[in-house]
C-alpha positions in Angstrom: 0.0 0.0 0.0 1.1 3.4 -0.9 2.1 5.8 1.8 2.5 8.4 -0.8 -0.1 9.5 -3.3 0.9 12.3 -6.2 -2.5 14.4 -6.8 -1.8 16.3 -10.3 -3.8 19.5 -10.6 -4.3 20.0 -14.4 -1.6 21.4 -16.3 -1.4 21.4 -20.0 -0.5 17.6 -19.9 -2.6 16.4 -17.0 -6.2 15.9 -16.8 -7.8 17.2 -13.0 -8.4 14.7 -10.7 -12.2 13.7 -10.2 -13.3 13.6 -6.8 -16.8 13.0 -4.9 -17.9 14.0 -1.4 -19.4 12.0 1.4 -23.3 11.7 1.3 -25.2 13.2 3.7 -26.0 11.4 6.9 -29.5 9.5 6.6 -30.9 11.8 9.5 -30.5 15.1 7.3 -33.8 15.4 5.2 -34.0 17.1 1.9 -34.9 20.6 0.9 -38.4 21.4 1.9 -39.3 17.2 2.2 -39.4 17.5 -1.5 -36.6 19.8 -3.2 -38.2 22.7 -2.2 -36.6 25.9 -0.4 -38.7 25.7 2.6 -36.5 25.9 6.0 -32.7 25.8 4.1 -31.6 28.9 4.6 -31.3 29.7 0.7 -33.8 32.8 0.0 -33.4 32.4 -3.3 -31.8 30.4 -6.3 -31.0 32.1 -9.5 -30.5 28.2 -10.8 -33.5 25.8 -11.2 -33.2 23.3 -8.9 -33.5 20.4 -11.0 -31.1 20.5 -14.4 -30.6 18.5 -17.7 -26.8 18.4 -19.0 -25.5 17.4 -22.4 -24.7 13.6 -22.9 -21.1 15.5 -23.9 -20.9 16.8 -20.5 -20.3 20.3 -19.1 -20.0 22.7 -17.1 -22.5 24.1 -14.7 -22.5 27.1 -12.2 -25.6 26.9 -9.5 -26.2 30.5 -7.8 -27.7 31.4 -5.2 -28.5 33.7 -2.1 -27.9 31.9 1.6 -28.9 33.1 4.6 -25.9 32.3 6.7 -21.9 30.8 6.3 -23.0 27.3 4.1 -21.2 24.2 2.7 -21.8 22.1 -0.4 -21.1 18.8 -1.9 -22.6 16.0 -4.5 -24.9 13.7 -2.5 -23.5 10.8 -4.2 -19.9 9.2 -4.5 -19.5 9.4 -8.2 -16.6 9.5 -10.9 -18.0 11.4 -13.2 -18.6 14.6 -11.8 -16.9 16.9 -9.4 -18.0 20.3 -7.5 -15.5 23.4 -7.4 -15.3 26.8 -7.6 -17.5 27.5 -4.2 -17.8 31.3 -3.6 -19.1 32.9 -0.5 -19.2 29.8 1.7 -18.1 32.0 4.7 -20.8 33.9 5.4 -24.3 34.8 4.3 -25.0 36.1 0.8 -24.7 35.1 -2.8 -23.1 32.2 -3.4 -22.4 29.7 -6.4 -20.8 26.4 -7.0 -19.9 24.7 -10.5 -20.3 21.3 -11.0 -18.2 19.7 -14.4 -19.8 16.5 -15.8 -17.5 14.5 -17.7 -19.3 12.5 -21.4 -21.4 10.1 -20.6 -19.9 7.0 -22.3 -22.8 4.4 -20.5 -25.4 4.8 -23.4 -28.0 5.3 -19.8 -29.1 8.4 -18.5 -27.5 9.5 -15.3 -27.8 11.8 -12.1 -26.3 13.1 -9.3 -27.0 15.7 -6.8 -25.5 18.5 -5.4 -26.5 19.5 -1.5 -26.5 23.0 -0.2 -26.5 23.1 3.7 -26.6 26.6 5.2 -25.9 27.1 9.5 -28.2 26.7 11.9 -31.2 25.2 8.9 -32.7 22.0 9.2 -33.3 21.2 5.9 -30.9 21.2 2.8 -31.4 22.6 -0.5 -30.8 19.9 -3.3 -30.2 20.3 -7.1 -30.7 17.4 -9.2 -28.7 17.5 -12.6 -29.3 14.4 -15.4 -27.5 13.9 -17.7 -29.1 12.3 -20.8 -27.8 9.2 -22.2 -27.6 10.5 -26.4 -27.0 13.6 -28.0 -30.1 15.6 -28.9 -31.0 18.7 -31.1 -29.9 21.0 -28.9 -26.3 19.3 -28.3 -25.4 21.0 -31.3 -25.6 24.6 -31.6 -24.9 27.1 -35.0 -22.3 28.2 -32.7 -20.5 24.8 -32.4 -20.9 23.9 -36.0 -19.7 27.4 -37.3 -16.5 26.4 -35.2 -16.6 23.2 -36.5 -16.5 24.4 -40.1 -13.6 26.7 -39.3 -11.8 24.1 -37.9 -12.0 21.5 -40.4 -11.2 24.0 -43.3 -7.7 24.6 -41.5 -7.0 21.7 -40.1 -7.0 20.7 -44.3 -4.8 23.1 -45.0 -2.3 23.5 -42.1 -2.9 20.1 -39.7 1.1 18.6 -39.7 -0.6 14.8 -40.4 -3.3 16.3 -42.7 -2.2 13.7 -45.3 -4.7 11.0 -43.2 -6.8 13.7 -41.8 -8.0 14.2 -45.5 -9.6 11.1 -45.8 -11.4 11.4 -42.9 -15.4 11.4 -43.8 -16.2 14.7 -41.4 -19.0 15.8 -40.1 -19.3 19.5 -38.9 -22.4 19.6 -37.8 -22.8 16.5 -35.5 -21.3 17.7 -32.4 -20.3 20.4 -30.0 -17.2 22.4 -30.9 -15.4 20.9 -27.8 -16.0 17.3 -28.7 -14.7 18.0 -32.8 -11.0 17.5 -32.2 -11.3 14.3 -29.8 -13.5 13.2 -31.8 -11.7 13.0 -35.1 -7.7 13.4 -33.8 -7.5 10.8 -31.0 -8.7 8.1 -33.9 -5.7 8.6 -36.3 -2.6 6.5 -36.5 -0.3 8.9 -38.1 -0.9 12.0 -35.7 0.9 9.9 -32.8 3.3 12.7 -31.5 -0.3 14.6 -31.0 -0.3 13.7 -27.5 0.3 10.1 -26.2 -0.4 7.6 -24.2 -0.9 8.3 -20.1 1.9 6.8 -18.3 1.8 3.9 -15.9 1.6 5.9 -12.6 -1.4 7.6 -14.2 -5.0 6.9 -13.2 -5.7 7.3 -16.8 -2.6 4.8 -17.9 -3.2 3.8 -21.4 -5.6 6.4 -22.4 -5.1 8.5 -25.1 -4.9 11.6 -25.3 -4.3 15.0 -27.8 -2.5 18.3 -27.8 -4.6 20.2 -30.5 -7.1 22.1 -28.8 -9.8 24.4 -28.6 -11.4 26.9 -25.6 -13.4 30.4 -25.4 -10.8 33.1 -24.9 -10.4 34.2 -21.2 -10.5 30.5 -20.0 -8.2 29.5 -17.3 -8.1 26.1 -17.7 -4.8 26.2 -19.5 -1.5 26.4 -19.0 1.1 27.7 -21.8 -1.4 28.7 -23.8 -3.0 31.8 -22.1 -1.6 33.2 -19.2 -2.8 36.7 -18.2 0.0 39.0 -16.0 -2.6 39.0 -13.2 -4.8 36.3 -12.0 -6.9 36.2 -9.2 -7.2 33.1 -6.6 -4.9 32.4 -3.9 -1.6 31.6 -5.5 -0.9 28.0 -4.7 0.3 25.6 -7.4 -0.1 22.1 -7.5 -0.5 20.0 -4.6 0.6 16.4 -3.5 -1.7 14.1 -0.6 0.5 12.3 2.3 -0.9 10.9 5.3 0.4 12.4 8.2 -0.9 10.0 11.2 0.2 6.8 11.9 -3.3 5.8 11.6 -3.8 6.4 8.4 -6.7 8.8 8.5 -5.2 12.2 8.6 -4.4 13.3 5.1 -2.3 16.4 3.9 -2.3 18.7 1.2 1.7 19.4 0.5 2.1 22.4 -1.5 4.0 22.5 -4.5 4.9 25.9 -5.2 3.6 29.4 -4.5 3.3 32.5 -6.2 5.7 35.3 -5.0 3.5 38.0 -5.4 0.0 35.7 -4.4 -2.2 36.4 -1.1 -0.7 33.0 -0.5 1.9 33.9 -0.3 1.9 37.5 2.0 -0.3 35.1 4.4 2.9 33.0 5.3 2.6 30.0 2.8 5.3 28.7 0.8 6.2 25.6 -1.3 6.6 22.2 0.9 3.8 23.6 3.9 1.5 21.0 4.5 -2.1 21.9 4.7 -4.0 19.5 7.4 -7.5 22.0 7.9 -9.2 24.1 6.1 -12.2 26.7 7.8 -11.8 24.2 10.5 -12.4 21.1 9.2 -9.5 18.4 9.4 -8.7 16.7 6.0 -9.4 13.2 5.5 -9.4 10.8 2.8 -13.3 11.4 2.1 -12.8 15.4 1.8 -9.2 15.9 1.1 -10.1 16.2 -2.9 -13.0 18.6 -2.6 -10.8 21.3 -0.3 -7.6 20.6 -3.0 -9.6 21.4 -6.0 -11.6 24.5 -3.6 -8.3 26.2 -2.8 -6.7 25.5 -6.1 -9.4 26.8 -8.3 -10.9 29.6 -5.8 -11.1 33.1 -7.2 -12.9 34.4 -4.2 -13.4 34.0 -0.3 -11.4 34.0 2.7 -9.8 31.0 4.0 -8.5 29.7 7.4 -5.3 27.6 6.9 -4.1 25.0 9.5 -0.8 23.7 8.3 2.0 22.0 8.9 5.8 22.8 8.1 9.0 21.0 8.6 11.2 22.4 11.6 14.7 21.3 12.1 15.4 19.5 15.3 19.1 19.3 15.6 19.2 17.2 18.8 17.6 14.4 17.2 18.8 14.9 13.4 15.0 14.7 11.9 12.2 17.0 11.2 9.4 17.9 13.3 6.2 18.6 12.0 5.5 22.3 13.8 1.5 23.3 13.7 1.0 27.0 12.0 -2.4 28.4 10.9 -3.1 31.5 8.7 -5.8 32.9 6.7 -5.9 33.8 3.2 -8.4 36.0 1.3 -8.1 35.4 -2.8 -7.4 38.1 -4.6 -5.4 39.1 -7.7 -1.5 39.0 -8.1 1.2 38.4 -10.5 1.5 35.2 -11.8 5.2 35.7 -12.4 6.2 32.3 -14.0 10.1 32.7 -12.3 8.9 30.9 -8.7 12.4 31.5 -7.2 16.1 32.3 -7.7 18.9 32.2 -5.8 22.7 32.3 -5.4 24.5 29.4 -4.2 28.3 30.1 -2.4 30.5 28.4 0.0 31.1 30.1 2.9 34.0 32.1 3.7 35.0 31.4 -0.2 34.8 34.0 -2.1 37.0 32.5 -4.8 34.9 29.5 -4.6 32.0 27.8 -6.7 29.0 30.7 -7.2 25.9 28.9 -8.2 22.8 30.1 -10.1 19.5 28.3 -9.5 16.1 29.4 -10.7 12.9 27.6 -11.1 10.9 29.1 -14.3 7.6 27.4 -14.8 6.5 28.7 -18.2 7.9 30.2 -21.8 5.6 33.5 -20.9 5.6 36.2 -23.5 4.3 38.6 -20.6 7.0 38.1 -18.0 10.0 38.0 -21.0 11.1 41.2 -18.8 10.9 39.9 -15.7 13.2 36.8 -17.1 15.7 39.5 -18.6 16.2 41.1 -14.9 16.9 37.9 -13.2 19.2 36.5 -15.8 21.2 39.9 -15.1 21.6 39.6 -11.6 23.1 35.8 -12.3 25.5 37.9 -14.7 26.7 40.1 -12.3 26.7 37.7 -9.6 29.6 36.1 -12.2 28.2 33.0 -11.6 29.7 29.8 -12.4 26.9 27.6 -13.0 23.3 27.4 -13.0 20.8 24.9 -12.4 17.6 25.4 -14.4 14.8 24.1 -12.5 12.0 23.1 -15.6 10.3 20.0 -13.2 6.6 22.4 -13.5 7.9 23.8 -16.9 5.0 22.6 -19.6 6.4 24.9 -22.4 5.4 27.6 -23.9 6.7 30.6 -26.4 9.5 29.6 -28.7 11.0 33.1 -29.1 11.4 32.7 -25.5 12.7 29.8 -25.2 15.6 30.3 -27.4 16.2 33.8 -26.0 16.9 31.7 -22.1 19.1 29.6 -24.3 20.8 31.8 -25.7 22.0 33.3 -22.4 22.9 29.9 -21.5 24.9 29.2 -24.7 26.3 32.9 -25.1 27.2 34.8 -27.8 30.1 32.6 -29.0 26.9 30.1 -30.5 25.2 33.0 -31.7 24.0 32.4 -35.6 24.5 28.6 -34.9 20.6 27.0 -35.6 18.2 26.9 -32.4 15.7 25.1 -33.7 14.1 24.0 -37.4 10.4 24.1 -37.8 9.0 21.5 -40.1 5.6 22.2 -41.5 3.4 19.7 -43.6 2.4 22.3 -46.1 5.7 23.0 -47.9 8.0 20.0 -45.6 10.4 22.6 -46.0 12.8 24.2 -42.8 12.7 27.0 -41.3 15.9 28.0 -38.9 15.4 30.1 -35.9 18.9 30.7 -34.7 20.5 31.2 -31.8 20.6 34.9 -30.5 17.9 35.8 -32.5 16.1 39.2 -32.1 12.4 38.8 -32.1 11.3 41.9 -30.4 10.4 40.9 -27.2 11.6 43.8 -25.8 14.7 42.4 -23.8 18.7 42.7 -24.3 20.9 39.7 -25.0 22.3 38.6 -21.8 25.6 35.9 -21.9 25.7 34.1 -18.7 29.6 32.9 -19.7 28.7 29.0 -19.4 30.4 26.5 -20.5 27.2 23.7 -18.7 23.9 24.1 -17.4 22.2 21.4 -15.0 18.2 21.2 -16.2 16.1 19.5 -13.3 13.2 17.9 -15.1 10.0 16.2 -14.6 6.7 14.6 -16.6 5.6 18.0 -16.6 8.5 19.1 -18.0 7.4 19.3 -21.7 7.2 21.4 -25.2 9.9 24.3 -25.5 11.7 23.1 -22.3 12.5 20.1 -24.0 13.3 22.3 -27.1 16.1 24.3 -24.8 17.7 20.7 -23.9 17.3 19.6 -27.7 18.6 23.0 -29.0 21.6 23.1 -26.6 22.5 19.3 -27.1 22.0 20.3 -30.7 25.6 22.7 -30.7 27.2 20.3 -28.4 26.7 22.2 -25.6 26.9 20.2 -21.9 23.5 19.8 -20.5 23.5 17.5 -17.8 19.8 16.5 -16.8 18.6 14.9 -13.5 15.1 13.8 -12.7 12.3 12.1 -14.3 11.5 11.4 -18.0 10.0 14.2 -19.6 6.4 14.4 -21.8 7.7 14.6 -24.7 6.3 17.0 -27.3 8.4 17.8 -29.8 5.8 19.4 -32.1 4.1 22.7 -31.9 0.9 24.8 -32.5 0.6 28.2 -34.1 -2.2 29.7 -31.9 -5.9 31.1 -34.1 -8.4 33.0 -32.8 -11.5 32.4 -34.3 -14.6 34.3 -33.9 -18.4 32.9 -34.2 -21.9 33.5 -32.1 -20.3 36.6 -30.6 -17.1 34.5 -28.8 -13.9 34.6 -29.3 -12.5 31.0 -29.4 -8.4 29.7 -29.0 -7.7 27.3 -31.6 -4.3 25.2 -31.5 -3.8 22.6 -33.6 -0.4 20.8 -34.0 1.3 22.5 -36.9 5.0 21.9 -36.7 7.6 19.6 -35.7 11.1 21.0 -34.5 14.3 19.4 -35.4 17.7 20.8 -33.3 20.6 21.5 -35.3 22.1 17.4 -35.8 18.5 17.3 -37.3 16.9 15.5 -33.8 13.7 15.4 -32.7 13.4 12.0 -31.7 11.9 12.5 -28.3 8.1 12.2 -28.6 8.1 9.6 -26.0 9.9 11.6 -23.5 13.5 12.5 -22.3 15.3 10.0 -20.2 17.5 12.2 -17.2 20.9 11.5 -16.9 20.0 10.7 -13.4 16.6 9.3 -12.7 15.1 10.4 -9.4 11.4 9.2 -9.8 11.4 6.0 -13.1 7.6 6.8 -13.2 6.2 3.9 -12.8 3.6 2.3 -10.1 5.9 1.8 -7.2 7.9 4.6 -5.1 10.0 1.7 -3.6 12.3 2.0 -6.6 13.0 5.9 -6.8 15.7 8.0 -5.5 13.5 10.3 -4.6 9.2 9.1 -4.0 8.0 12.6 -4.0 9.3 13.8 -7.1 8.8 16.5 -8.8 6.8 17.7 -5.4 8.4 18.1 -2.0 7.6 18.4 2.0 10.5 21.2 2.4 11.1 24.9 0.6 13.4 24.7 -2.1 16.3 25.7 -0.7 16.4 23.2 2.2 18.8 20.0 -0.1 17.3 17.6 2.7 13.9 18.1 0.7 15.2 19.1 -3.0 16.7 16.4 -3.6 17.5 16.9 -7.2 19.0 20.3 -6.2 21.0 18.3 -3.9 22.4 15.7 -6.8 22.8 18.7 -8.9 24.8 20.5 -6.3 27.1 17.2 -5.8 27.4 17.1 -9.7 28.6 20.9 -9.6 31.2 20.2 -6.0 32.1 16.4 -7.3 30.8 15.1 -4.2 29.0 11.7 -3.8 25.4 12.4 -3.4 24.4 9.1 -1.9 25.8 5.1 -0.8 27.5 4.1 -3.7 24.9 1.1 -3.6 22.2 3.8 -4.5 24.6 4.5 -8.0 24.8 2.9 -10.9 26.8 3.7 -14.4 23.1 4.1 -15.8 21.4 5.8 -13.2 18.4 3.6 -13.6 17.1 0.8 -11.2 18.3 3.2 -8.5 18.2 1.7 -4.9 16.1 3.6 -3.0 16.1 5.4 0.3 12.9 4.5 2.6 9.8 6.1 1.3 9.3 9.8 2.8 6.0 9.8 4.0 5.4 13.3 5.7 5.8 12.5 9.3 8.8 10.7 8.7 11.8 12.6 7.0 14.9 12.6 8.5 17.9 14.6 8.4 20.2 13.3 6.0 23.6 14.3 7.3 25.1 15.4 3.7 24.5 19.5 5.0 27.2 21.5 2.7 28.6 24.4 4.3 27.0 26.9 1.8 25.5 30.5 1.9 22.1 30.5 0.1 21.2 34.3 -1.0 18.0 34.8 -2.6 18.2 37.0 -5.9 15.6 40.2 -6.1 12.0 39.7 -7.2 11.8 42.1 -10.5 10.1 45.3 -9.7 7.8 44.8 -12.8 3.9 45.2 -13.5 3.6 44.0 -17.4 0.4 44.7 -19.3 -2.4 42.3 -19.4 -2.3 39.9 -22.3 -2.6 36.4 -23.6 0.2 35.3 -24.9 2.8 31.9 -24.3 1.6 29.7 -27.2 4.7 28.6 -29.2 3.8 30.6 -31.9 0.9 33.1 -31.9 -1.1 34.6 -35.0 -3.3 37.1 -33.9 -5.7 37.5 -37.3 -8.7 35.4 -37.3 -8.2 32.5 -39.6 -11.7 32.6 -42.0 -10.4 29.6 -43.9 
């Protein structure tokens, strides 16, 4: 039995965990005896109480007005639906819920029902959503088949394995616009490097699944594709469960990262704290999903934090697990994609090793200044290596990309190719070279490398792989520790297409890239030069179980274990028992799995000053921006 379960929030390459809450207790009766509003506290509901979805499934929001602080969840354990987004939950007012129902693949008709249970009310107020079992009339809108039609004409024209998708039989007007590319790209066998297969450790191992996509502008659901400068929420990135009780019945909610500039942040929070209560309730494994995906996806509301962080205690060489508790109200902040950075010295030194590390989570057209100052201060800090921390890196702008590389490689590799694009229209090349100026508003900065150290993950995917392809591509050391990478070594050119008065993000797979020995050979992933996590359904086997996620901040090497391994790389020390080593580094030996009440100190504590670099003192203008490449005109083909 695990000890250790990994809980991936969505990110460009993951699909979001489905959860289900408890059911109520038998004694609790319904709204009203009969669905009513009678006696539950909610004055009024701006969403019928009883709801019919599409068989292709959706999203719904339910709104209403409660008289007091109120708490929700689906009445039934199911895995096809989930409830987020609750607003308002701490006091009386408005308040709404959505509920996302996933296609309904059983050919029956389906339903599930969401309970509203306001303080101090008898009663609860229940909405019943069905979903029907085929598609009807109204499945398919003008709307969805004008998209359609759009889709399909370019996809002819521009799709990189249009050569089977042309002798498809399509038909535009038979579903909704967010079924069209699933429906028609996941069945082809020569469009294989759109997407892949989910890994073993997934809970979708074996499915497919597609890059190409489409959304309404605005949407937050994705990741490299459109990322506004401000967001608003609480700032916390993706989280990881542990239990934390001997007993098995506490769970917590590790955090992954944090926003510098988030209310998550200015409450206290930071990357590794482990979230045990929430508004007072304790997490469990029968409501630890429902508060991850609450926090994760709130854009409103205050919150009361009970958490947990890992304190040094010296006398014992381990880790205690010290209570802390804060509150946090959502609001906007900068999603600055650079998470952290930081100088790396030995002590009383000066002539010693200086070492850069920075952890950069997206190719973002809208921070490209923010990445310009912080590659500075590295300059003048006359560093003498950097470690490039890409492990929640799922790609993003190729301009970008080969602007970071090019500070890495310097201006001696200037004019030597980045990348080639390969389109299927014309199968010719088109070179992007290194030091390129595309106008993104930044100066050429040359680290003076002569090796960077990438820390990758799954996650780790598009034009990060792309900077360790390019870079490898002009011979230049990369040394790589971590976990095999995605593996997406094609790309979109981003439309916007217009139709029912929306505005819709269309990205289909357009291009492959090729480095300059004329590689691309990576769709199923990179393989690290030294493999902390081999991805599969044991932890037993891994250097390090929690990977790419961690119980401790990032610059405590007890806890960041691959900044530890890099760091020995760097010093040429031994990072672990020789019997954990192998010329390979795969079918590691590993340590005892670090469940969260557990860790121990590790004794290999190098005698090292840690000095954090300077957050830039930016504010960019909003955009949308961080596709790999993005074409603003409508496409009316």
């Amino acid at each position: 039995m695990r000890t250790i379960q990994n809980i991936f929030l969505r990110t460009a390459l993951c699909i979001m965990c489905v959860f289900a809450s408890t059911a109520c207790s038998e004694d609790e009766e319904g709204a009203g005896g009969g669905g009513g509003l009678d006696n539950t506290g909610i004055t009024e509901s701006a969403t019928e109480l009883e709801q019919t979805v599409s068989v292709y499934g959706e999203t719904n929001t339910l709104s209403f007005t409660a008289a007091a602080a109120w708490t929700a969840a689906l009445a039934e354990t199911v895995d096809w639906a989930k409830i987020s987004g609750t607003t308002g939950n701490t006091a009386a007012g408005k308040g709404s819920v959505r509920v996302t129902v996933e296609k309904n693949t059983t050919g029956k008709e389906r339903t599930v029902s969401v309970n509203i249970k306001v303080e101090g009310y008898t009663n609860i107020a229940t909405y019943k959503i069905t979903q029907s079992a085929t598609a009807s009339g109204a499945d398919v809108s003008t709307t969805d088949m004008e998209l359609n039609e759009k889709m399909h004409n370019y996809l002819k024209e521009h799709y990189l394995f249009k050569d089977e998708y042309n002798t498809l039989t399509v038909a535009t007007d038979k579903c909704p616009y967010g079924e069209f590319l699933n429906q028609y790209l996941s069945g082809m066998k020569t469009n294989a490097e759109d997407g892949g297969i989910y890994r073993e450790y997934s809970s979708y191992a074996g499915e497919r699944y597609i890059y190409s996509y489409i959304e309404k502008a605005g949407s937050a659901t994705r990741g490299a594709s459109t990322r506004a400068t401000t967001v608003s929420g609480l700032g916390l990135g993706t989280f990881f469960s542990s239990y934390i009780d001997n007993a098995y019945t506490k769970i917590g909610l590790a955090i992954g990262y944090v926003y510098e500039d988030s209310p998550a942040a200015k409450a206290g929070l930071r990357r590794g704290d482990v979230i045990s209560g929430v508004n007072g309730v304790t997490l469990n494994k029968n409501n630890y999903n429902s508060y991850m995906q609450e926090l994760f996806y709130a854009t409103g509301g205050t919150y009361k934090i009970d958490y947990l962080r890992h304190e040094p205690n010296e006398a014992l060489k381990k880790y205690d697990l010290i209570p802390y508790e804060t509150e946090v109200t959502a609001a906007s902040y900068i999603n600055s994609p650079i998470l952290t950075s930081y100088i790396i010295s030995e002590k009383d030194k000066p002539e010693g090793y200086k070492i850069g590390y920075m952890v950069y989570q997206a190719f973002d057209l809208n921070f490209t200044k923010e990445l310009e100052f912080t590659l500075n201060q590295l300059k003048e800090a006359k560093i003498t290596d950097l470690i490039l921390d890409l492990r929640y890196n799922y790609g993003g702008s190729v301009p970008v990309s080969c602007y970071l590389s090019s500070a890495i490689a310097g201006t001696a590799n200037n004019g030597k190719v980045f990348t080639s694009l390969e389109r299927s229209t014309t199968k010719q090349r088109e070179d992007i070279k290194f030091g390129t100026d595309y106008e993104l508003g930044v100066s050429p900065v040359d680290l003076g490398l002569n090796r960077v150290i990438v820390i990758m993950s799954e996650e780790t995917a598009s034009s990060s792989e792309l900077l360790i392809s390019s870079l490898k591509g002009i011979d230049f050391d990369v040394y790589t520790v971590g976990s095999k990478s995605e593996g997406k070594n094609v790309g979109m050119e981003v439309q916007t297409l217009t139709a029912g008065g929306g505005t819709y993000e269309f990205a289909p797979i357009t291009f492959r890239t090729y480095n300059a020995k004329n590689w691309c050979d990576y769709a199923d992933g990179m393989m690290p030069d030294v493999v902390m996590n081999n991805q599969n359904t044991s932890y037993k086997d891994d250097i390090d179980n929690l990977f790419p996620y961690a119980f401790g901040d990032w610059t405590n090497m007890d806890f960041n274990l691959p900044l530890w391994y890099s760091f020995c790389k760097i010093t040429g020390q031994n990072p672990a028992p020789e019997e954990q080593l192998t010329a390979t580094a795969i079918n590691l030996k590993a340590p005892a799995t670090r469940a969260a009440s557990t860790i121990e100190r590790t004794g290999y504590r190098p005698d090292i000053n840690i000095v954090p670099l300077k957050s830039a003192p930016l504010k960019r203008p909003l955009g949308t921006f961080g596709s790999l490449i993005y074409n603003q005109a409508e496409t009316e083909k």
